[in-house]
N, C-alpha and C positions, 0 to 999 in steps of 0.2 A: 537253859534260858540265856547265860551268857551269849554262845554261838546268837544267838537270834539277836539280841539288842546290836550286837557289833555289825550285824548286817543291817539291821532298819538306822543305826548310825553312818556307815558306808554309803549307802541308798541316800540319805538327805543329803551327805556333805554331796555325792556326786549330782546329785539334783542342783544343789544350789550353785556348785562350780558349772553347771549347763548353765542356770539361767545367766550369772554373772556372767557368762560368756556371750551368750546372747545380748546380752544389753552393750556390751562392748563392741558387738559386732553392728549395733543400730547405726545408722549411717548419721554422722554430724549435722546442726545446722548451720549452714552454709549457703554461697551463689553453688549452684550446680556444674558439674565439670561437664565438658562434650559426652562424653560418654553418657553420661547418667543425661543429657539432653537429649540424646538419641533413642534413649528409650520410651522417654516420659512426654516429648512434643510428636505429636500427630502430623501422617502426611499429608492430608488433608484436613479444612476447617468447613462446617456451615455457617454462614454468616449471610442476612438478608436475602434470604431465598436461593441462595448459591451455594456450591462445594468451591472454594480458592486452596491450592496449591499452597503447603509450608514452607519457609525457608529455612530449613532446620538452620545452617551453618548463620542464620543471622535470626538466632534465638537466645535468650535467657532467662533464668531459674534460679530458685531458691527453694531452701529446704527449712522449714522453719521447726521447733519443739513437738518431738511426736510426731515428724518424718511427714507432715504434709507438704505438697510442693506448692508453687506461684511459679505458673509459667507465662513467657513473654518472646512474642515470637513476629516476625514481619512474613505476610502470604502479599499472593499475588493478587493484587487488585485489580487485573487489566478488561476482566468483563465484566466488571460492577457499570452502575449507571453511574452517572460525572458526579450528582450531590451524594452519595454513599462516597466511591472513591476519593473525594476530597477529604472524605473525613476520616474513613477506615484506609487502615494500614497494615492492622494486625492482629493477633487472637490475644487474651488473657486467660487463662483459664487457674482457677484458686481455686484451694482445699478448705480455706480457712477467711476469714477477713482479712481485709487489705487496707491501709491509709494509703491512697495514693497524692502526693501534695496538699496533707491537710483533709482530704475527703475521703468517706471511710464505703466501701464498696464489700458484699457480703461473698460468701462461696458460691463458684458459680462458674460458667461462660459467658465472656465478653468480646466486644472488638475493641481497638482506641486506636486513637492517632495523635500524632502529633503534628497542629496543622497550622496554619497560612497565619492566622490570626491570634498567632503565642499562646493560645491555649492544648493543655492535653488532654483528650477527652473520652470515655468508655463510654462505650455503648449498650445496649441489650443486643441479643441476636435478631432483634425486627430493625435494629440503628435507631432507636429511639436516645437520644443522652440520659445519663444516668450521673457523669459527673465531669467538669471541664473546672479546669487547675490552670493556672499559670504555669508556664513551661520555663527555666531557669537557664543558663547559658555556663559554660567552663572553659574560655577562651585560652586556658592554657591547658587542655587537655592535647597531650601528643599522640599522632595516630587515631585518629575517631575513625569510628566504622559505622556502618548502616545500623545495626543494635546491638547493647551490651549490655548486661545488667553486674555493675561493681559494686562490690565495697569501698565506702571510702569515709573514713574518719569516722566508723561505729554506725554509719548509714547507708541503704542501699539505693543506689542510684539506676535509673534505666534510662539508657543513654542513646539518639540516637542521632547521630553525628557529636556535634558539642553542646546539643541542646539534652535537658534531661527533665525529670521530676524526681520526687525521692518516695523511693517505695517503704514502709513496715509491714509487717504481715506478727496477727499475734502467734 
């Protein structure tokens, strides 16, 4: 009997050293690094009757509890018609719920932009509005780019140029 107990003993500890290792190995929450944006943003998006081209290299992510992402990404709007392209810009696509400036947006595919009239706004995939936010400004941000999504001071921002909104995701 001994031999056997010291085995189903051996078998649990090395069970539970797997799972603890597995859950070590679960990937942080966090903004997402290139890499892990290369795998998770699409090269192409549908959005209002059209497939537009990704810009992966001016995309950004997050990884929120439980390894759901929030992705944010700028496509090519150049064959849209003039009132879509004013307004879209780029894909959103979440795992989870989102507060974007205050207004809470469920799982799902989106477009948004950030446009003319200081608001940032999601869309459905017909371009219907679903939610438009004041869009915020960081006039001492050095180096903006077309889009980023940072951390900054315990919140997530998506930024594009020095204009932004502040993203959550539960």
């Amino acid at each position: 009997m001994k031999p056997r107990i010291q085995i189903l003993i051996s078998v649990f500890f090395f069970l539970l050293l797997a799972g603890l290792f597995a859950l070590a190995q679960e990937a942080k929450p966090g903004v997402l690094t290139a890499a892990e944006l290369k795998k998770a943003v699409p090269d192409n998006y549908f959005f209002r009757g059209q497939s537009a081209t990704v810009q992966i290299r001016n995309s950004g992510g997050l990884r929120v509890a439980g390894g759901k992402l929030v992705i944010f990404a700028l496509v090519d709007t150049s064959g849209y018609a003039h009132d879509v392209a004013e307004k879209y810009e780029g894909l959103l696509i979440t795992e989870t719920k989102v507060n974007i400036g205050g207004s809470e947006v469920g799982p799902g595919q989106y477009g948004f932009g950030f446009n003319a009239d200081g608001k940032f706004r999601v869309m459905n995939v017909a371009a219907a509005d679903l939610l438009a936010v004041d869009i915020k400004s960081d006039d001492n941000l050095k180096r903006p780019v077309p889009l980023i999504l940072k951390e900054e001071g315990g919140e997530y921002r998506l930024y594009k140029g020095k204009k932004y909104v502040v993203v959550k995701a539960e």
